[in-house]
C-alpha positions as CSV (number, residue, x, y, z in Angstrom):
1,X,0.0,0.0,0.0
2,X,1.2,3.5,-0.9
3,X,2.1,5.7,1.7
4,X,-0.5,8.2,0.4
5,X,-3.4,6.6,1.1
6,X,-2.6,4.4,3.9
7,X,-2.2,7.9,6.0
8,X,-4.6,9.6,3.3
9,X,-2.6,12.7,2.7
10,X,-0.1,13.4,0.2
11,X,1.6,17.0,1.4
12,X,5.2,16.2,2.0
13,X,7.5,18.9,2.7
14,X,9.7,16.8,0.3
15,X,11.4,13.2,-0.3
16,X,12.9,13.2,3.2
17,X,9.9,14.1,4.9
18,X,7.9,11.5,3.1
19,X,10.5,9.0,3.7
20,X,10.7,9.5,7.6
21,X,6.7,9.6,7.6
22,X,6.9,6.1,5.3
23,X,10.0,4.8,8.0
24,X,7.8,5.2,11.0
25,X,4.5,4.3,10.0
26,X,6.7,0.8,8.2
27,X,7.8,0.1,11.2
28,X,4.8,0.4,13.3
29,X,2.8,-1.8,10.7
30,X,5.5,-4.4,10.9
31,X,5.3,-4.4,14.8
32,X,1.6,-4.7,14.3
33,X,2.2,-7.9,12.2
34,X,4.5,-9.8,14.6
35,X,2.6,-8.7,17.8
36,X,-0.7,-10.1,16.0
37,X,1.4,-13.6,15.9
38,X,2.8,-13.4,19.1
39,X,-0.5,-12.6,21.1
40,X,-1.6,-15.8,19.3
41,X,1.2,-18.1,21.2
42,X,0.5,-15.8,24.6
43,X,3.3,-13.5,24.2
44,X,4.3,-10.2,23.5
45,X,6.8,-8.9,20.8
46,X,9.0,-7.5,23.7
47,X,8.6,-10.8,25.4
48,X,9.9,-12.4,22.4
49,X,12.7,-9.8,21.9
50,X,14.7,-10.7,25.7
51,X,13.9,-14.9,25.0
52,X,16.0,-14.0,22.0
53,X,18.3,-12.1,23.6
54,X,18.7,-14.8,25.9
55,X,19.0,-17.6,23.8
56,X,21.9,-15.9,22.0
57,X,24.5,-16.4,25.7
58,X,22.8,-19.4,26.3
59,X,23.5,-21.6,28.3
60,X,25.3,-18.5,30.1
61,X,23.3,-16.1,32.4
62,X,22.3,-12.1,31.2
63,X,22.2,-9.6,33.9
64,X,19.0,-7.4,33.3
65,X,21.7,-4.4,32.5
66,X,22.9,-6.1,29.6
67,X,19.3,-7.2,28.3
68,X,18.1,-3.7,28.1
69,X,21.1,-2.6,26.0
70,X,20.0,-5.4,23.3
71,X,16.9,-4.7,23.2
72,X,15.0,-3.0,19.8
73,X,12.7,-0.5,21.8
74,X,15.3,0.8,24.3
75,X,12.3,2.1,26.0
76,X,11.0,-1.4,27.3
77,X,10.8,-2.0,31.0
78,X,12.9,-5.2,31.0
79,X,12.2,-6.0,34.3
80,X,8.7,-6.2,34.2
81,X,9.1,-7.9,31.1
82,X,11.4,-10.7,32.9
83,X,8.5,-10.7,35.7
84,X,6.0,-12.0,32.9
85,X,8.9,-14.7,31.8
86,X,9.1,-15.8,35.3
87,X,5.4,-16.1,36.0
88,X,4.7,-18.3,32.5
89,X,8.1,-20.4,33.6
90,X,9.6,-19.5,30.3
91,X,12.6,-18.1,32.0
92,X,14.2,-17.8,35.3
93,X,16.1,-15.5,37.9
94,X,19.0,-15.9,40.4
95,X,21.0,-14.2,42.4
96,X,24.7,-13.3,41.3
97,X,27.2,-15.4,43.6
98,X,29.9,-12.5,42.6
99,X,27.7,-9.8,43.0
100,X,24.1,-9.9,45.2
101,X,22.5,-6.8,43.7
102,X,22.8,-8.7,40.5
103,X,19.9,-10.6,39.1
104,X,20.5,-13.1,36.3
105,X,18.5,-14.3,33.8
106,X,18.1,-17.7,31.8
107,X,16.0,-19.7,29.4
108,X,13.7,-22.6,30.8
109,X,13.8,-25.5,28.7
110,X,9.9,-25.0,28.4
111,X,11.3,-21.2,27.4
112,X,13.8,-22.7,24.4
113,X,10.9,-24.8,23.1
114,X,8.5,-21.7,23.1
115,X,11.1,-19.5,21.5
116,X,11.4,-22.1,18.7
117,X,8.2,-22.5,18.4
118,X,7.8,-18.5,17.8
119,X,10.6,-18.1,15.8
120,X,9.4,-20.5,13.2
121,X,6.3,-18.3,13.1
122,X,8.0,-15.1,13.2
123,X,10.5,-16.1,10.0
124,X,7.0,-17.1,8.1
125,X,5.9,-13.6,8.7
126,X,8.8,-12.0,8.0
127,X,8.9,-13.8,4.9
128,X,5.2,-13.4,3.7
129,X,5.4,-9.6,5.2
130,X,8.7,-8.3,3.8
131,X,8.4,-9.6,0.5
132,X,11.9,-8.8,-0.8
133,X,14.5,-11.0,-2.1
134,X,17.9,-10.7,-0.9
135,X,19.3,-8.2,-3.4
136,X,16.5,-5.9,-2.4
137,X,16.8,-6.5,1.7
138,X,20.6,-5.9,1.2
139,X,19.9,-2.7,-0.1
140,X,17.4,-1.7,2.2
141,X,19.8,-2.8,5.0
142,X,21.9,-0.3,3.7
143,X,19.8,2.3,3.0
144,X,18.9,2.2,7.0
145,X,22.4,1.7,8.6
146,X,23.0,4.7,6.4
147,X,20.2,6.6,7.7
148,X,21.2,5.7,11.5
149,X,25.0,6.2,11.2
150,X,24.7,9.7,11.9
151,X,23.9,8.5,15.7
């Protein structure tokens, strides 16, 4: 869908206006898609983003620190997040032994198999959603780290 008439206005300052406009409302349809899925197996996409996280160190602990700082919305409250975890045994928390203001975090096994069961549904999304072929999501990568390397 053109940008145009999915916000049903076409007065753009210019190219870069209309291209920030299409950036933002792109990503909030995309989020849209996955968090669809994801309320489906129980979850949320923030939910999904630390079991990731985790499963990246695992089998090695994350402190809640270092979860925030890989995290997509930087805004998330990761430790309400890892609350949720906890309650629906997908992950767990302990103590630090080296340091007792710590908290760590890991996957459950019952975790891992939910994260695999969501990532298989996330990569058919992603798939069916994005709708590029390699050449075309290289580009786009590009395109994007280009826009952000100014930060």
């Amino acid at each position: 869908m053109k940008l145009e008439d999915a916000i049903k206005s076409n007065k753009f300052r210019d190219e870069g206006h209309k291209a920030s406009l299409n950036i933002l409302y792109t990503a909030y349809w995309l989020k849209s898609k996955f968090s669809g899925a994801m309320k489906e197996l129980g979850m949320t996409s923030e939910q999904f983003n630390v079991m990731r996280i985790l499963k990246g160190k695992h089998p090695e602990d994350m402190c809640v620190k270092d979860i925030g700082s890989r995290m997509i919305e930087k805004s998330s409250n990761v430790p309400r997040i890892i609350d949720r975890l906890v309650d629906k045994k997908l992950v767990k928390r302990v103590t630090s032994k080296e340091d007792k203001r710590e908290t760590l975090i890991s996957l459950t096994d019952k975790g891992i198999k939910q994260l695999t069961d969501a990532s298989k549904i996330m990569d058919e999304i992603g798939m069916k959603v994005v709708g590029l072929n390699n050449e075309e999501a290289a580009q786009l990568n590009e395109l994007l780290e280009k826009l952000r390397a100014s930060d």
